[in-house]
N, C-alpha and C positions, 0 to 999 in steps of 0.2 A: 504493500500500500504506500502509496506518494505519501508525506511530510503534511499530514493533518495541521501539527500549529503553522508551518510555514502559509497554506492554503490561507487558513485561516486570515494570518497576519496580514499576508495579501489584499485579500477583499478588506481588511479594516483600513490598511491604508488605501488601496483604489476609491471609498466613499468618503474617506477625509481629506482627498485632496479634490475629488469632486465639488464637496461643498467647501472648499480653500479653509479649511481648517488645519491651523499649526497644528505640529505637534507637540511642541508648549502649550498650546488652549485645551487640543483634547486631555493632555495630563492633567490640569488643573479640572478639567470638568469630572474626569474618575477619580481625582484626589491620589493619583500614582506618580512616579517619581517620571520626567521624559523617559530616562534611558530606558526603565522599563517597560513602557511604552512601547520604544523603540525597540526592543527584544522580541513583544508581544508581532508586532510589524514584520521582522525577523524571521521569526518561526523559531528564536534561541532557544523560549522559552511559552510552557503551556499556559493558558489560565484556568479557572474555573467557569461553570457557570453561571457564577456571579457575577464576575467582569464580566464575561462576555456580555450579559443582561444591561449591564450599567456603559458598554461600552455602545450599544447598540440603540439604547436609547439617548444618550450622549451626541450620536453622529444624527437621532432622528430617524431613523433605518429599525427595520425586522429585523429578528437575530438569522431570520429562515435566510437573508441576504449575504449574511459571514457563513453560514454555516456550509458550505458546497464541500462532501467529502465524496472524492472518488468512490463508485463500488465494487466489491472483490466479487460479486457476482457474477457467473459467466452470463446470464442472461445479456446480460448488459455490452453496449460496445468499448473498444479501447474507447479512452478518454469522458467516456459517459460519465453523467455525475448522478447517484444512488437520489432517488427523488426528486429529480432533476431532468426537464425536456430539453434540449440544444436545438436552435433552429438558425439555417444561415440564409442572411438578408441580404438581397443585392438589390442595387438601384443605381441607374447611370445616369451620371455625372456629363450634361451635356456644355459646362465650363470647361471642362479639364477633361472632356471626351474617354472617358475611363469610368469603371463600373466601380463603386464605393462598395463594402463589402459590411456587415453587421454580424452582431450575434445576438440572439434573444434567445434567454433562458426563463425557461415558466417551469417553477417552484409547485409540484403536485401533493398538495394538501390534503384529495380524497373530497374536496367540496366543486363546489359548480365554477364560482369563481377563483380562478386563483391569479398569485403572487407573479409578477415576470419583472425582469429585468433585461432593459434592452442597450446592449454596447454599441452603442452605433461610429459609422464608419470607421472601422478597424484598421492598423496596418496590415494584418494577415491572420486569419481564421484561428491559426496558433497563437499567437499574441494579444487575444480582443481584448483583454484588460487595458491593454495601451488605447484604448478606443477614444477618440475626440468627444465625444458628449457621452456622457452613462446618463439612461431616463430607468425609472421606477415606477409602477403599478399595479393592473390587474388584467387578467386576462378573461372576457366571458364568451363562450365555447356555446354554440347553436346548430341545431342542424343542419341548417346551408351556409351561415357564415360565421366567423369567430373575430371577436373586435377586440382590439387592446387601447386600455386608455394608460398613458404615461406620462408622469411628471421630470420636467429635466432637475438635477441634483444638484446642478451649480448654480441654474436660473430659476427664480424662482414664478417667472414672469413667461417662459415657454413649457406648455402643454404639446400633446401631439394624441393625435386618434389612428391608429392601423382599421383596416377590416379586410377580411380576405374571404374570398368566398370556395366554397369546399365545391372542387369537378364532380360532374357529374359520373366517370369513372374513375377510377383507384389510381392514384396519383403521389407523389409524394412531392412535390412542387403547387401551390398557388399562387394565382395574381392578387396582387391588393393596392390599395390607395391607403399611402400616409399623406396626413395635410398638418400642419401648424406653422407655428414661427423658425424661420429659417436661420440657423444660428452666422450664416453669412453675411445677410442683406438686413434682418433683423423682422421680417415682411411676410406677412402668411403664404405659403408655399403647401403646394399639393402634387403625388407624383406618384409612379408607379412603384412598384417592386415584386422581387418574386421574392418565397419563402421557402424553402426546401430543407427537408430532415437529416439531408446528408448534403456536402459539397457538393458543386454542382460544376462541370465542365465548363469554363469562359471561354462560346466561341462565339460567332457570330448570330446563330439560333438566339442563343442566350441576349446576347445583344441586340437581338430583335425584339426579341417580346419585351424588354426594358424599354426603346423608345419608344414615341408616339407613333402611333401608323395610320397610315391614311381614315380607317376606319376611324380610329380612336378619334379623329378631327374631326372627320362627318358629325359624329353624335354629338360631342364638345358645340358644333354649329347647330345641330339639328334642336335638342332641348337646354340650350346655354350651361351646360353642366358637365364638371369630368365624368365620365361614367365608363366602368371595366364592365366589357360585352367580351371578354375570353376566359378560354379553361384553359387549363395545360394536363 
């Protein structure tokens, strides 16, 4: 098994630099020394379930958020996380002509709605904790479509809405529309992307169903509105 406090430590730091939180302020808000802190960050050293509680409410965050332990379950795939959905986000980037890559992780709790966390635009699917904006919220799961509402972690001023709608055949890839404030421009922004359960080949297919296509423009003209009229 991977290095549990290391894990750990990681996500305490990934949501305290999110919300630009020293790490002087977070020690004075647990009432612990920095360096130890800084150990906890680490993975030097374990805590209890007390800190984590106090550290968790401290950052403003679930503990279900620090908590991501790898499972030794063979069910499970390499890098799977026990309790834990992995889903990878693309959407292209018609600035910088290049597909932006995400990760969103929905926390299964065993209830209707649950916990997700979304790292949006990653350097690389292995690395999404490096990701430029971390949002936090919930995810509600429907027969034909499943919607995510998310708070960004460092703004307190950008929300965002996902919704994807489920193919009519068995698929592991959907279309969806993310819309909110654009952390670029500052300006409400709305746009495609696909969702997929596993990596997905970046080729030209793929880069197709990301931009607009003719159709998508017809209807955009036709009922003044963005509207996803595809399956995958």
């Amino acid at each position: 098994m991977e290095n549990i406090p290391l894990l750990i430590g990681s996500r305490i730091r990934l949501y305290r630099q999110a919300k630009k939180i020293s790490l002087s302020e977070l020690s004075e808000r647990i009432h612990k020394s920095k360096s130890t802190l800084s150990k906890y960050e680490n993975g030097e050293i374990s805590m209890d379930i007390e800190t984590l509680f106090e550290i968790s409410q401290a950052l403003g965050i679930s503990p279900t958020q620090l908590v991501t332990v790898p499972s030794e379950t063979k069910e499970k795939k390499k890098g799977e996380i026990s309790g834990v959905r992995r889903k990878y986000m693309y959407i292209f980037d018609g600035k910088t002509n290049k597909i932006n890559h995400s990760v969103l992780e929905i926390y299964e709790n065993g209830e209707e709605h649950q916990p997700v966390t979304l790292f949006y635009n990653t350097p690389s699917f292995d690395k999404y904790d490096k990701c430029k904006s971390l949002y936090y919220g919930t995810v509600y799961e429907h027969d034909y479509v499943t919607n995510y509402s998310l708070q960004n972690q460092s703004n307190d001023m950008e929300s965002v809405f996902m919704c994807t709608v489920k193919p009519f055949e068995l698929s592991e890839r959907r279309i969806g529309l993310i819309s909110g404030i654009s952390a670029r421009n500052l300006l409400p922004v709305c746009c495609k992307f696909v969702l997929a359960d596993t990596i997905l080949k970046e080729d030209d297919e793929l880069k197709s169903t990301l931009m607009l296509s003719k159709e998508d423009l017809r209807l955009i003209k036709r009922f003044n509105m963005f509207v996803i009229d595809q399956m995958v």
